[in-house]
N, C-alpha and C positions, 0 to 999 in steps of 0.2 A: 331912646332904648339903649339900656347895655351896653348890648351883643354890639352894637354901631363906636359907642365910645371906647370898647376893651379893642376892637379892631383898629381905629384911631393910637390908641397909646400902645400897640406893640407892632406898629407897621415898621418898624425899623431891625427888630427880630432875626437872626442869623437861621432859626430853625427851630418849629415849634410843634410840641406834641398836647394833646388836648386827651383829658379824663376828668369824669365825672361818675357818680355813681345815676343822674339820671338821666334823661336825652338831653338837656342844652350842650354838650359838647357837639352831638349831633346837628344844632340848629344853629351852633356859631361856624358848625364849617361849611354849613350850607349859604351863609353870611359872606364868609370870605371868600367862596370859591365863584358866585356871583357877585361881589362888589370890591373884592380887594383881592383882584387878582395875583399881585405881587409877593402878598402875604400865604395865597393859596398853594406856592410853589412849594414856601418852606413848610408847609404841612407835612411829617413826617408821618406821624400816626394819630389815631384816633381810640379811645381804648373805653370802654365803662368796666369802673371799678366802684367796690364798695366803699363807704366811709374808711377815713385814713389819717392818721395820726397828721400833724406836722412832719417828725423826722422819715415816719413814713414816704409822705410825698416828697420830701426831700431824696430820698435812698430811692426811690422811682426813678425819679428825673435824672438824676446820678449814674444810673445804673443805665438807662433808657441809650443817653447819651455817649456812656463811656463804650458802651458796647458795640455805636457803631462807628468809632475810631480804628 
């Protein structure tokens, strides 16, 4: 499954925000927060958004993080 290996390759992660336009963001944090606990902490938010460019999600993730410095 995925959802198991994308948990595997980002469990080293400083702090992580999760969007999607349809529920698997919802079912990967339901993943983490039952099976990767560690990962589960740095869950910051969780957000559904509509389809989005590349620089789009770029400027997101940018924006996401700069704001809570």
């Amino acid at each position: 499954m995925y959802i198991i290996q994308l948990g595997d390759a980002i469990i080293e992660a400083d702090a992580l925000a999760l969007f999607d336009p349809r529920d698997t963001n919802e079912k990967f944090k339901k993943e983490i927060t039952s099976n990767y606990k560690s990962i589960a902490t740095k869950l910051k938010t969780v957000i559904k958004l509509d389809s989005m460019t590349e620089n789009q999600v770029k400027a997101l993730v940018r924006n996401y993080f700069n704001e809570g410095k």
